[in-house]
C-alpha positions as CSV (number, residue, x, y, z in Angstrom):
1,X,6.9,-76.7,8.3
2,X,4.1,-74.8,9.9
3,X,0.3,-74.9,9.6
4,X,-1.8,-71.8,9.0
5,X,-4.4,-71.0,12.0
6,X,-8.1,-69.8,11.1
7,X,-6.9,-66.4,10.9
8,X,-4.3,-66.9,8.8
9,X,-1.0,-66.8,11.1
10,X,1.3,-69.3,11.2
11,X,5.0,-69.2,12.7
12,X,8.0,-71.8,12.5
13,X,10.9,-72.1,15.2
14,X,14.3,-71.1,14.3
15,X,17.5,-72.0,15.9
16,X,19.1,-69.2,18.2
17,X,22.4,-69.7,16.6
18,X,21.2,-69.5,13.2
19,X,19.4,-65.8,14.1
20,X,22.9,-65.5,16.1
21,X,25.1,-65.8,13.1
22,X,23.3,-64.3,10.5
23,X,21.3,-61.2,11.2
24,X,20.0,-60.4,7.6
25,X,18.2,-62.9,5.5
26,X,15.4,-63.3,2.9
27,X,12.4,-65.7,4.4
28,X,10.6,-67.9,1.8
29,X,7.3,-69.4,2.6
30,X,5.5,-72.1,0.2
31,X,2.2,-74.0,0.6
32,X,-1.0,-74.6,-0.6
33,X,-4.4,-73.4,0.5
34,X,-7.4,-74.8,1.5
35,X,-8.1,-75.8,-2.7
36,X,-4.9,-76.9,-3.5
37,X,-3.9,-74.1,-5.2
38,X,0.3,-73.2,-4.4
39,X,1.0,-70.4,-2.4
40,X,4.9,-68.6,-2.2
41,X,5.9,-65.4,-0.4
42,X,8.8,-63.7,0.4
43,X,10.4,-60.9,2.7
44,X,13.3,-59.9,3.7
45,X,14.4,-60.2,7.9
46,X,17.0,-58.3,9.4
47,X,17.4,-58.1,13.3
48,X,20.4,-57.6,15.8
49,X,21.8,-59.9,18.3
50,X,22.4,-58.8,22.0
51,X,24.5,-61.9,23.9
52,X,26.5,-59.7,27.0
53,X,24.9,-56.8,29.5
54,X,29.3,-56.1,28.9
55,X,30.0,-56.0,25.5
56,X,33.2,-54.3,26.0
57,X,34.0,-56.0,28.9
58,X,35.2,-53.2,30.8
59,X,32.3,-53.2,33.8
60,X,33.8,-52.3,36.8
61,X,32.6,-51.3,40.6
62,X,35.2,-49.3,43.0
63,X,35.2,-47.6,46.6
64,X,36.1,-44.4,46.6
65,X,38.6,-44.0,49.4
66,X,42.4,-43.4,49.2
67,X,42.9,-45.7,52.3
68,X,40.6,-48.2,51.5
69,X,39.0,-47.2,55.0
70,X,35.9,-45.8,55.7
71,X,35.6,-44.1,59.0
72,X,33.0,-42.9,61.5
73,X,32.9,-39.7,59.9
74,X,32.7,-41.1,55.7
75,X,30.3,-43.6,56.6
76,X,27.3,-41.9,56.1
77,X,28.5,-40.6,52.2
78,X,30.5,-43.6,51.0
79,X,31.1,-43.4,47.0
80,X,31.2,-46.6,44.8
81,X,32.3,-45.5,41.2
82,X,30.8,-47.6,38.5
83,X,32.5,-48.2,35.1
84,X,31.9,-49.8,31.8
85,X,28.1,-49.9,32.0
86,X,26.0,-50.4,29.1
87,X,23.7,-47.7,27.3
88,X,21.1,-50.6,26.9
89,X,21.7,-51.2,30.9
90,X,18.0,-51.7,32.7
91,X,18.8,-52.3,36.1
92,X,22.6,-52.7,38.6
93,X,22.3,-54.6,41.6
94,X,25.2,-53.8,44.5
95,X,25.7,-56.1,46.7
96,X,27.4,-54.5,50.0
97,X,28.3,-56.9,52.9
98,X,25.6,-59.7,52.0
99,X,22.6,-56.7,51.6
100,X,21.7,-55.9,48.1
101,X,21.2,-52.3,46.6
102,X,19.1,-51.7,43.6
103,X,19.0,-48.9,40.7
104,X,16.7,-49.1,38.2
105,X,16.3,-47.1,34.6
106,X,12.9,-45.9,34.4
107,X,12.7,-44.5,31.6
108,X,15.9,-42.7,31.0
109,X,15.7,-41.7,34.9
110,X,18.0,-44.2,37.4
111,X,16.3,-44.2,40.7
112,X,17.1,-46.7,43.8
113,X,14.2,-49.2,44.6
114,X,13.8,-52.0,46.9
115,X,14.3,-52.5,50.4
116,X,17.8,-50.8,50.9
117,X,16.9,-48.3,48.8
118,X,16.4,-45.5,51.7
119,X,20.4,-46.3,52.1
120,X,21.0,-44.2,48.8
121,X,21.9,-40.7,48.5
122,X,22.2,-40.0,44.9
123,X,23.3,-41.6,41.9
124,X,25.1,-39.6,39.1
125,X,25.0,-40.5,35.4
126,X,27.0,-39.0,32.9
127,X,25.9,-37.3,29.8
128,X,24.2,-40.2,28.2
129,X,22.2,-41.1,31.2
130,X,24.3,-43.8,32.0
131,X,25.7,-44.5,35.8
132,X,29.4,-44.1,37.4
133,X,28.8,-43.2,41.0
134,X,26.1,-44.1,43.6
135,X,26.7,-42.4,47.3
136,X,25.5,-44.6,50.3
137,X,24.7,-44.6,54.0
138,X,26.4,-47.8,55.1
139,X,25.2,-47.1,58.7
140,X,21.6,-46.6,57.3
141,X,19.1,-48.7,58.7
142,X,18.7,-51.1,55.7
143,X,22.3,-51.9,55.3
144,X,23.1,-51.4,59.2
145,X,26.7,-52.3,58.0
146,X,29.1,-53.3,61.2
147,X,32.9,-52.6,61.3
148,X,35.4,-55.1,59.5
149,X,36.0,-56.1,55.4
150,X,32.9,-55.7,53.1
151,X,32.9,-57.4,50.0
152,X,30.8,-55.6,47.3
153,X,30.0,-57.0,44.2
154,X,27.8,-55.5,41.6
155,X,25.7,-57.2,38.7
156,X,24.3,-55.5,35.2
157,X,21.0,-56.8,33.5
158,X,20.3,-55.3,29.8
159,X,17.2,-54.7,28.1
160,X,17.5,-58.0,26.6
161,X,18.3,-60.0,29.9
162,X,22.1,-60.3,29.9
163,X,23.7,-60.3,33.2
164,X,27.3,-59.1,34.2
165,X,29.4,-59.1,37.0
166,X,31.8,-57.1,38.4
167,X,35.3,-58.3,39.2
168,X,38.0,-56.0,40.4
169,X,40.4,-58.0,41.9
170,X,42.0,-55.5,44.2
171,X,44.2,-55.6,46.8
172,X,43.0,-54.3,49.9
173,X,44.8,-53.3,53.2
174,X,43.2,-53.7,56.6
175,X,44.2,-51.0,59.3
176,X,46.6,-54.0,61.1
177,X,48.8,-54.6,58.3
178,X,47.7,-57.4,56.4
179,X,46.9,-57.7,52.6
180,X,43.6,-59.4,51.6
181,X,42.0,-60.2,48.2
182,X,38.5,-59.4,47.4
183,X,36.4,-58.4,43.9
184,X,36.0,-55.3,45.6
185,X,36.2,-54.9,49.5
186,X,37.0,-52.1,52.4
187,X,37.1,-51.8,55.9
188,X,34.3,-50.2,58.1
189,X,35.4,-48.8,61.2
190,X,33.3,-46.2,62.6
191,X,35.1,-46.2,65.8
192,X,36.5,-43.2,67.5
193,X,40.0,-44.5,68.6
């Protein structure tokens, strides 16, 4: 039930899952006004349901490297490739070694904000406007990244406010040998021997 304001409006909560389960419907509203008389109106609804920033589940963040090492010499032009984002995609968050990078959609156009954003060389998009690479300066003052594993983990928000996560799971092998597991990780070594 629902009671009409002064101007006439009047609204009645639905349940989420109901508008989640059925996206088309015919509304019927009944009442009485202010003389008794009955009152019935009806229209028709139809909306769409956005639950996952991932709906194919395929978002994915990579390093670029064939070593899984990036030296003194790639540090200042390191490429993440991003996959599986979105077209309704608002805003990815990276997060490399603990310090967060940010890209934004403003209005068709991804640009890097925030406080790392200085750390970002470009960001390319393919033909629908939608990202798969970001280039970085991991020795840039904001990130100021020292040598040894970096995790990096990247999050999706949509239009709607859906979050994803990436989660690579890949193996990655540091310069003495051993074998670690990370979402995503790499070594830094900008030393010269």
């Amino acid at each position: 039930s629902a009671t009409v304001d002064a101007n006439g409006n009047w609204s009645a909560d639905v349940a989420g899952s109901d508008l989640a389960n059925d996206t088309e419907f015919t509304v019927t509203a009944t009442g009485t006004d202010d003389a008794g008389n009955p009152i019935s109106v009806t229209a028709d609804s139809t909306h769409t349901v956005d639950l996952s920033a991932d709906a194919d589940d395929d978002f994915t963040v990579t390093m670029a490297t064939g070593d899984d090492v990036v030296n003194a010499d790639e540090a200042d032009d390191v490429t993440l490739n991003i996959a599986g984002v979105d077209s309704d995609a608002v805003k990815l968050e990276i997060e490399v070694g603990g310090k967060t990078i940010t890209l934004e959609n403003n209005n068709g156009a991804w640009e890097a904000t925030g406080d790392n954003a200085s750390a970002v060389n470009s960001i390319t998009t393919n033909d629908d406007g939608i990202p798969t690479a970001v280039e970085i300066d991991v020795t840039s003052d904001g990130l100021n990244l020292s040598d040894g594993e970096i995790d990096v983990d990247a999050t999706v928000t949509d239009d709607a406010g859906n979050t994803a996560t990436a989660n690579t799971n890949e193996d990655i092998t540091n310069e003495d040998g051993d074998v670690t597991q990370a979402d995503t990780s790499f070594d830094l070594d900008t030393s010269a021997d």
